[in-house]
C-alpha positions as a Markdown table, in Angstrom:
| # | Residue | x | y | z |
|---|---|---|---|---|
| 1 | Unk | 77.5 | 36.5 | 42.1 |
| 2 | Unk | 75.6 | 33.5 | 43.2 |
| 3 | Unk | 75.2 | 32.7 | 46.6 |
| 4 | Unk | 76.5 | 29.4 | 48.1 |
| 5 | Unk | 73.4 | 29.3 | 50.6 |
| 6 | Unk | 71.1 | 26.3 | 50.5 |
| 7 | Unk | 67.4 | 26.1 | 50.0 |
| 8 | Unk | 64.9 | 27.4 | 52.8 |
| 9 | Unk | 63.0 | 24.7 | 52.5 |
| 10 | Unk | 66.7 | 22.4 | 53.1 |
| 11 | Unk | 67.1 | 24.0 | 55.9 |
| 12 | Unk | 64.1 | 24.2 | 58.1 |
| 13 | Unk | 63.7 | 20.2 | 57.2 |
| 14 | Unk | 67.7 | 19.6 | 58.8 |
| 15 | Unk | 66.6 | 22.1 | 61.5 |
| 16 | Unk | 63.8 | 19.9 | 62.5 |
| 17 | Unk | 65.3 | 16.9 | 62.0 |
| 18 | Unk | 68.2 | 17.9 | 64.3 |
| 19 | Unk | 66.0 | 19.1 | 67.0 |
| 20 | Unk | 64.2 | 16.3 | 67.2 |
| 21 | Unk | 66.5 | 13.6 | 66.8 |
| 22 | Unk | 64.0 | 12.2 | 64.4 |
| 23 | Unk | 63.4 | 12.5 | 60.6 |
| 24 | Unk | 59.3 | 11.5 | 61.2 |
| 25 | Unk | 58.6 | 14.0 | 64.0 |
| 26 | Unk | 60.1 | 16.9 | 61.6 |
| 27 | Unk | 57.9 | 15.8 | 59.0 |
| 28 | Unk | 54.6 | 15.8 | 61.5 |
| 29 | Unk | 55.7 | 19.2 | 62.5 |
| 30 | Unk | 56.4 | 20.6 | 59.6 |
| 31 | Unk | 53.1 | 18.7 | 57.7 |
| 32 | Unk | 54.7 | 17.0 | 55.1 |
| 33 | Unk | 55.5 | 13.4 | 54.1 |
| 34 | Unk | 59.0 | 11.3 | 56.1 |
| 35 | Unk | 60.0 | 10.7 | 52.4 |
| 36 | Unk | 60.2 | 14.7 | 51.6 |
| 37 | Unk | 62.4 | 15.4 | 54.7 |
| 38 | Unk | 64.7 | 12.4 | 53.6 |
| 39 | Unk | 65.1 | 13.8 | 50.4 |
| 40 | Unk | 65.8 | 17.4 | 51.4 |
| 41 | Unk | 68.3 | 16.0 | 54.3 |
| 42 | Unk | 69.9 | 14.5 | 51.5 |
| 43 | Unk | 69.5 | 17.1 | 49.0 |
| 44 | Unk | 71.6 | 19.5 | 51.6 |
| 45 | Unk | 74.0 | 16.9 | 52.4 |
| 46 | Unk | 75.1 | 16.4 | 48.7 |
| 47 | Unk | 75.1 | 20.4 | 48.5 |
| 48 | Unk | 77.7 | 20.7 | 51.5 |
| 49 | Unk | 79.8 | 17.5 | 50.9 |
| 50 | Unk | 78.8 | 16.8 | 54.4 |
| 51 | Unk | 77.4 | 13.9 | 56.2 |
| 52 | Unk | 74.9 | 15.7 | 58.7 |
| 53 | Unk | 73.1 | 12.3 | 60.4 |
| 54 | Unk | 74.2 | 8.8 | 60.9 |
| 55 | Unk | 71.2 | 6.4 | 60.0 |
| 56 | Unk | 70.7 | 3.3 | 61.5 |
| 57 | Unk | 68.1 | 0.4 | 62.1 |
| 58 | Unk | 67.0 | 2.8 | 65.7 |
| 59 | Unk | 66.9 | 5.9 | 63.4 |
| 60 | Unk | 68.9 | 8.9 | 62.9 |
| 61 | Unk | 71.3 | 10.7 | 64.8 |
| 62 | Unk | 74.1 | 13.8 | 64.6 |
| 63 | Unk | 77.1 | 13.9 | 63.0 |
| 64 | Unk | 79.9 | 16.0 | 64.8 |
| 65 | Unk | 79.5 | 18.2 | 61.9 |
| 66 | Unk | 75.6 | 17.8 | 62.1 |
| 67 | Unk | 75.8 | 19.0 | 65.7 |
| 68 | Unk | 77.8 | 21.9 | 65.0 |
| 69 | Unk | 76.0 | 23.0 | 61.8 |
| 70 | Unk | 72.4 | 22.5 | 63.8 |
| 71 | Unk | 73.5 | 25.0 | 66.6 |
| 72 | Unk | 74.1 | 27.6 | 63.3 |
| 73 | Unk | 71.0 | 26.6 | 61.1 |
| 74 | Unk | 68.6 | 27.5 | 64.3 |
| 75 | Unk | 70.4 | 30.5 | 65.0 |
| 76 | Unk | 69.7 | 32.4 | 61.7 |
| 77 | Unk | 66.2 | 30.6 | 60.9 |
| 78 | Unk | 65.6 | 32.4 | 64.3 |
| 79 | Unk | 66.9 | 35.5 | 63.2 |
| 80 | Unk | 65.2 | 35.3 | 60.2 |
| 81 | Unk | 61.7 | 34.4 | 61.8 |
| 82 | Unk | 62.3 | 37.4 | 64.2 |
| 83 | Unk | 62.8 | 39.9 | 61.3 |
| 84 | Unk | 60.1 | 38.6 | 58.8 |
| 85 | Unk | 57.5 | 38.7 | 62.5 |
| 86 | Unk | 58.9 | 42.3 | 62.7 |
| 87 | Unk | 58.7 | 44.0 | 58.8 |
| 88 | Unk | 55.1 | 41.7 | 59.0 |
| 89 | Unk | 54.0 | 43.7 | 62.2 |
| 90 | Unk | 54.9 | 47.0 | 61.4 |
| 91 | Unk | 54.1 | 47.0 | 57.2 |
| 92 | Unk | 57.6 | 48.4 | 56.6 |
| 93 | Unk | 57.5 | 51.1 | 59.0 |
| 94 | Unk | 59.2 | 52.4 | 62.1 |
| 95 | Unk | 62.3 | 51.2 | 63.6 |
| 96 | Unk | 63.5 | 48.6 | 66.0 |
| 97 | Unk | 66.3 | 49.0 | 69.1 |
| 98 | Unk | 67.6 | 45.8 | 70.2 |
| 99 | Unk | 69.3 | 46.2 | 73.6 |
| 100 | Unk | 71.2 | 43.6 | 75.6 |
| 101 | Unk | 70.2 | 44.7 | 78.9 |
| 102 | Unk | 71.7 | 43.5 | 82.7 |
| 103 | Unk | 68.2 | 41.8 | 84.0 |
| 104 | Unk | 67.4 | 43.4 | 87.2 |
| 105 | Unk | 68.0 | 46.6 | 86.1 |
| 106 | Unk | 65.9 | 46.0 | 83.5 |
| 107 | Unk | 63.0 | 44.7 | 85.2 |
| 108 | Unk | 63.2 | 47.0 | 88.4 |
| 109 | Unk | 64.2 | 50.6 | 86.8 |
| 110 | Unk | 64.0 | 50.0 | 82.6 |
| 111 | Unk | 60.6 | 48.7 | 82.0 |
| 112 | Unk | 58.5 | 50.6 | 84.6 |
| 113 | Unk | 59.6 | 53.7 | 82.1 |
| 114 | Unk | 59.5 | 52.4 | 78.7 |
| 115 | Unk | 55.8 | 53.4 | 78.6 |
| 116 | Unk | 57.0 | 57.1 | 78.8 |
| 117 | Unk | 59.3 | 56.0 | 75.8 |
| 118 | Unk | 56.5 | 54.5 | 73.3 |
| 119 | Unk | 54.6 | 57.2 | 74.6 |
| 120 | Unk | 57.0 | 59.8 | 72.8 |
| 121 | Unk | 58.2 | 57.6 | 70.2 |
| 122 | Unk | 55.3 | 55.1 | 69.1 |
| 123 | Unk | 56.8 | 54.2 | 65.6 |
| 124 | Unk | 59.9 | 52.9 | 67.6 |
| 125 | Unk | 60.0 | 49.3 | 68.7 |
| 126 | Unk | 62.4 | 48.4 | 71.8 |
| 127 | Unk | 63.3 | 44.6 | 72.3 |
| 128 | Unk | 65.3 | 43.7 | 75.6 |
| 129 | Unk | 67.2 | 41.0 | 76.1 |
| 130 | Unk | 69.2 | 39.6 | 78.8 |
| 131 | Unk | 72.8 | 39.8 | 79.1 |
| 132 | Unk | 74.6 | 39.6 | 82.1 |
| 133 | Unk | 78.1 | 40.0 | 81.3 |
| 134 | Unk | 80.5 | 42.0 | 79.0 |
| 135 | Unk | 79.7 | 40.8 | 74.9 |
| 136 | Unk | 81.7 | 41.5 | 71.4 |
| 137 | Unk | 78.8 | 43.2 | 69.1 |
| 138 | Unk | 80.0 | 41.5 | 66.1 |
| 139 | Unk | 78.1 | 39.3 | 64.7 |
| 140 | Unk | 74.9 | 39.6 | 67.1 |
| 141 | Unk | 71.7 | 41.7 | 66.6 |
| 142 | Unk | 72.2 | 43.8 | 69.4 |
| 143 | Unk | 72.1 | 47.8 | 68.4 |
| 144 | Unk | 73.2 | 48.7 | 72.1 |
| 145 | Unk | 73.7 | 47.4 | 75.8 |
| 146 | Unk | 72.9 | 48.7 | 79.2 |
| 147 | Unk | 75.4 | 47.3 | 81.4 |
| 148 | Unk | 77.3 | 48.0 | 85.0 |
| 149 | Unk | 80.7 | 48.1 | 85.0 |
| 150 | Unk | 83.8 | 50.1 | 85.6 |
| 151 | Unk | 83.0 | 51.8 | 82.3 |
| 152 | Unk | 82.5 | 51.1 | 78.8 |
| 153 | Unk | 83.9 | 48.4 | 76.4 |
| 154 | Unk | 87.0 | 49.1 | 74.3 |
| 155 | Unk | 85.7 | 49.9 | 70.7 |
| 156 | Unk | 82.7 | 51.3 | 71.5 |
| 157 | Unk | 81.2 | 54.5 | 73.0 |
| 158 | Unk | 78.9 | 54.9 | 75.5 |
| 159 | Unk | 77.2 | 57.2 | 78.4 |
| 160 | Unk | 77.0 | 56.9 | 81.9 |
| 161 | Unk | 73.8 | 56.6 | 82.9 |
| 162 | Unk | 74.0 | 56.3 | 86.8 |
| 163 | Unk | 76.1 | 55.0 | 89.7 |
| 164 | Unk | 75.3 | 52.7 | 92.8 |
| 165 | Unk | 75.1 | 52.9 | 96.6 |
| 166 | Unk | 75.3 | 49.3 | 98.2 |
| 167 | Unk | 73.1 | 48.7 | 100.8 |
| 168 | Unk | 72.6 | 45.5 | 103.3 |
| 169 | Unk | 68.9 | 44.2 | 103.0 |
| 170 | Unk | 67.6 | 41.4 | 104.7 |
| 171 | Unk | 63.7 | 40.1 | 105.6 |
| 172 | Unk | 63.1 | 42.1 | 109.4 |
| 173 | Unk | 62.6 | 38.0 | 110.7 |
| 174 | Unk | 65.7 | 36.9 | 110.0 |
| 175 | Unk | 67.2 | 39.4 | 112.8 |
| 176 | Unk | 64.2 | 39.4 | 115.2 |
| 177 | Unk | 64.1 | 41.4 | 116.9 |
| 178 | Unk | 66.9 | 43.4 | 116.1 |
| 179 | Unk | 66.1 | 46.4 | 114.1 |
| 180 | Unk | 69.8 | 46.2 | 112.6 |
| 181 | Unk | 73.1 | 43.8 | 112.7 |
| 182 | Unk | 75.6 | 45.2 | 115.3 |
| 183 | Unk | 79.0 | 45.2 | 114.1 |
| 184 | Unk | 80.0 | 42.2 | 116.2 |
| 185 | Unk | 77.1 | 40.1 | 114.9 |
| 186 | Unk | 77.6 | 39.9 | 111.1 |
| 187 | Unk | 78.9 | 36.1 | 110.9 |
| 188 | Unk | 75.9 | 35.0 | 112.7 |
| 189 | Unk | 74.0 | 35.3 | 109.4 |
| 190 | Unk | 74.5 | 34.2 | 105.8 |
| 191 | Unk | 75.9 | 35.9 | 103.5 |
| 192 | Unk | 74.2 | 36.3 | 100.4 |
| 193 | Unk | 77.0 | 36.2 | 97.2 |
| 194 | Unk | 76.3 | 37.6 | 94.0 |
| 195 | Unk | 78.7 | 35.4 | 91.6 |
| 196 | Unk | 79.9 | 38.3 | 89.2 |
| 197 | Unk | 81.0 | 40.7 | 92.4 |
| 198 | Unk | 82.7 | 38.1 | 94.7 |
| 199 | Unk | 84.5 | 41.1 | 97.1 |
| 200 | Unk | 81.2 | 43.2 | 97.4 |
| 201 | Unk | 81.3 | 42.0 | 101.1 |
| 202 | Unk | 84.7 | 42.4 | 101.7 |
| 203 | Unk | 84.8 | 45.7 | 100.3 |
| 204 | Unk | 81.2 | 46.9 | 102.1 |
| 205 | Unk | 83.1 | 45.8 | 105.2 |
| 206 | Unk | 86.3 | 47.3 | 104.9 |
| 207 | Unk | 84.8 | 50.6 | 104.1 |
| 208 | Unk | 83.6 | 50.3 | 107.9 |
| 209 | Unk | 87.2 | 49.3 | 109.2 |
| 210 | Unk | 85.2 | 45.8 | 109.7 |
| 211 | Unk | 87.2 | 42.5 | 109.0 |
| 212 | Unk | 84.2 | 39.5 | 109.5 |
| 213 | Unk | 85.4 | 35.5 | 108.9 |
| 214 | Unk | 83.8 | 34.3 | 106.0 |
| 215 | Unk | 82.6 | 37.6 | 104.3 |
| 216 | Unk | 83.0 | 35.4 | 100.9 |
| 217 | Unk | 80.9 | 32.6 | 102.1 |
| 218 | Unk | 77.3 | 31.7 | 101.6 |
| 219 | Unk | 74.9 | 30.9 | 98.6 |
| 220 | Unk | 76.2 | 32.6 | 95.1 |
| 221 | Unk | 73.2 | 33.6 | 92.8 |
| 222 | Unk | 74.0 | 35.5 | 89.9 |
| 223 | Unk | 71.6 | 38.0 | 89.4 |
| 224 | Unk | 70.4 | 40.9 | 91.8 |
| 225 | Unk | 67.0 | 39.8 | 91.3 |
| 226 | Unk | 67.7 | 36.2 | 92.4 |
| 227 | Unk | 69.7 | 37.7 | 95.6 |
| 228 | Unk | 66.4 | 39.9 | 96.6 |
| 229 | Unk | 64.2 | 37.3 | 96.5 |
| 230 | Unk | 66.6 | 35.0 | 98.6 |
| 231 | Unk | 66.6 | 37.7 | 101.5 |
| 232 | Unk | 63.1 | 38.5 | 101.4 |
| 233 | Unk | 62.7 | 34.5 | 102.0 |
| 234 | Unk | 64.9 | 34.9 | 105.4 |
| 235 | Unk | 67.9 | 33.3 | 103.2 |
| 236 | Unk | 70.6 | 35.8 | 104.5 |
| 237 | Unk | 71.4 | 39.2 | 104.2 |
| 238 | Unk | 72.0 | 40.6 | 100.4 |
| 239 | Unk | 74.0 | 43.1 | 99.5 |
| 240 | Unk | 72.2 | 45.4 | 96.6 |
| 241 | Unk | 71.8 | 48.5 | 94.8 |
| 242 | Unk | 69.7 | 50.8 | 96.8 |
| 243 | Unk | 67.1 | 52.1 | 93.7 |
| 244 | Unk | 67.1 | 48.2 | 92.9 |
| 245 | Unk | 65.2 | 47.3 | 95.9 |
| 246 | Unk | 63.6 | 50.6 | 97.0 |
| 247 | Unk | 60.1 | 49.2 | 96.6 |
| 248 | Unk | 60.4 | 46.1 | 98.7 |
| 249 | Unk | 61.9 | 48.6 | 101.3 |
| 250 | Unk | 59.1 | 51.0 | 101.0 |
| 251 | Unk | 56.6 | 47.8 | 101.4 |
| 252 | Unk | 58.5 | 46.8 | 104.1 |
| 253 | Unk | 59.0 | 43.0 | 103.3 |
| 254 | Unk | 63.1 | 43.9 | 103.1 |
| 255 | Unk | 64.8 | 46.1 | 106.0 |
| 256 | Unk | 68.2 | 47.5 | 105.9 |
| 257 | Unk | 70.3 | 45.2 | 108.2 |
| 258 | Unk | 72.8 | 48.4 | 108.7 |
| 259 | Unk | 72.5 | 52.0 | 107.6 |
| 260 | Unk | 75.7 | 52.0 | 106.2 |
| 261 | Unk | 76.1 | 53.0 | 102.5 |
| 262 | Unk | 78.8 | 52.3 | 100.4 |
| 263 | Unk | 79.1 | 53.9 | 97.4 |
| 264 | Unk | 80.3 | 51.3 | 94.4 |
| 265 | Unk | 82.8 | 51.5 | 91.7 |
| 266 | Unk | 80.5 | 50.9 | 89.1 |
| 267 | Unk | 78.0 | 52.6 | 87.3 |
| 268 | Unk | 75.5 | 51.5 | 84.8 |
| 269 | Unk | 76.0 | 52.7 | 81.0 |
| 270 | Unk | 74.3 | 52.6 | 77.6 |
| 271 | Unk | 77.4 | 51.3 | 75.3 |
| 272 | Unk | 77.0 | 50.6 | 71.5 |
| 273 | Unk | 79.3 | 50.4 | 68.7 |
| 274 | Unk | 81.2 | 52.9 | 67.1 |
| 275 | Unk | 79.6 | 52.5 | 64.0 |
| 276 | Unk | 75.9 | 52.8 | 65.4 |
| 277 | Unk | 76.9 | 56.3 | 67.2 |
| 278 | Unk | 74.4 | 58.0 | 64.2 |
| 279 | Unk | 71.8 | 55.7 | 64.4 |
| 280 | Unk | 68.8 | 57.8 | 64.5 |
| 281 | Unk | 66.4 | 55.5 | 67.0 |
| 282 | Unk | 69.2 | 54.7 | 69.2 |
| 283 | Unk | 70.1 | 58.7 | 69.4 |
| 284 | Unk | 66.1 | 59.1 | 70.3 |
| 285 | Unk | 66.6 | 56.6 | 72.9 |
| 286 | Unk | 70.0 | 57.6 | 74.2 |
| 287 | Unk | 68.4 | 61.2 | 74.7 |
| 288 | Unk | 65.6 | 60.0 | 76.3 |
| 289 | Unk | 67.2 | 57.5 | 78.8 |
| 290 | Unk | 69.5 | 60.2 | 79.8 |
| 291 | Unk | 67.1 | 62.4 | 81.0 |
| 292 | Unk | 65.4 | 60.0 | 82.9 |
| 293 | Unk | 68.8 | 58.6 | 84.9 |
| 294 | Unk | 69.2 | 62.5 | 85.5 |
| 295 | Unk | 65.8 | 62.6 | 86.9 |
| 296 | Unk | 66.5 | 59.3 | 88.9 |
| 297 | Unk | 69.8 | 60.4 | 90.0 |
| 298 | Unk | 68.0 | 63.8 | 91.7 |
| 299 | Unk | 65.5 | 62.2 | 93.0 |
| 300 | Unk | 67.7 | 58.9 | 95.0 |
| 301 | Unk | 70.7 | 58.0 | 96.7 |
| 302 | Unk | 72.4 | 56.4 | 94.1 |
């Protein structure tokens, strides 16, 4: 059966067009003459029954239906790109993981290894990208996700790869020249949040039969790597993952504000679909990033 898909050529002309609010700049970008974008604009508009730009005397501008269908069109041309880029580099051969992947962990304990993994596997390509919070699969790219949480997603399967001790971590000038916070001194400093665990204080503090006013106050960044960088600039006191931050406490440009640990509910695990369970890269990569959490896990606090 025929497919009810437009031309290529239809569609990077409206995808042009729509991102630049202009029918001449897609046709300097795309090197060809205004006239030829006009005409494929309104070859794809008589194919879809659609209206897709409102033309005036000060140019061109989105439909409703334009603006919605635009978001779509960039989103697959974008797929597309990335998979002709990939069968291009590679001749045909190999395999590509694309992981969805919480950022700090990522850049702090994922990417320092993934040398080891190329090492074993060099015919395997892995592409990161950053996801912060819980996803559906469907309908995105994504083969598997690394992700902290109470455990894994319902319709999918997963490992645990690790869990978490929280520690409080602060630059050593912001409590000059204290060595540590005494327990009486906490609301003297700020409080850095993190906006996806907004009780991390409260529950750090309870676990020390501590109560302190306004233990849900104070800046709210979202990622871990954003809260580090915020205490090592004398911002407040962070709360983090120990083996998140290890390095900065080994160089000695983030101290431990207490030496209290509190061991956290969640751990971080590599989830994928049901259906990818016998994918054959993924189960090369699954093996491989088990053994190295292992390795982490007997080797750190967490």
């Amino acid at each position: 059966m025929r497919r009810k898909i437009p031309s290529t050529g239809a569609m990077c002309a409206f995808e042009s067009a729509a991102r630049h609010q202009s029918f001449t700049k897609a046709a300097d970008e795309l090197a060809v003459t205004q006239s030829a974008i006009c005409r494929q604009i309104g070859t794809l508009e008589a194919f879809l029954g659609v209206k897709l730009f409102r033309r005036s005397r000060r140019g061109v501008a989105l439909t409703e239906a334009g603006v919605a269908y635009s978001r779509k069109v960039a989103a697959r041309l974008d797929d597309f790109e990335r998979d002709t880029l990939e069968l291009m580099a590679k001749g045909g051969q190999g395999a590509t993981l694309e992981l969805a992947v919480v950022p700090t962990f990522a850049t702090k304990w994922l990417l320092p290894r993934l040398p080891m993994f190329h090492a074993h596997y060099p015919d395997i390509t892995v592409n990161l990208t950053s996801q912060a919070r819980p996803f559906l699969f469907e309908g995105t790219e994504f083969d598997a996700a690394i992700h902290a949480g109470p455990g894994i997603w319902p319709g999918t399967e997963g490992l645990r790869l690790m869990g978490e001790s929280l520690i409080a971590v602060c630059s050593p000038a912001l409590i000059a020249p204290r060595k540590t916070v005494g327990r009486t001194d906490w609301r003297r400093y700020p409080l850095l949040q993190q906006s996806t665990r907004p009780y991390a204080w409260r529950e750090w503090f309870a676990s020390r039969g501590m109560e302190v006013e306004g233990d849900m106050a104070g800046p709210r960044l979202e990622l871990f790597s954003m809260l580090a960088e915020a205490a090592r600039q004398g911002m407040g006191i962070a709360l983090m993952p120990r083996f998140l931050v290890e390095d900065e406490l080994d160089r000695g440009v983030l101290i431990q504000a207490s030496a209290h640990e509190l061991p956290s509910s969640r751990s971080y695990y590599l989830i994928f679909p049901e259906e990818k369970a016998e994918h054959a890269a993924l189960g090369q990569f699954r093996d491989w990033i088990v053994a190295q959490a292992g390795a982490n896990s007997a080797g750190s606090a967490v």
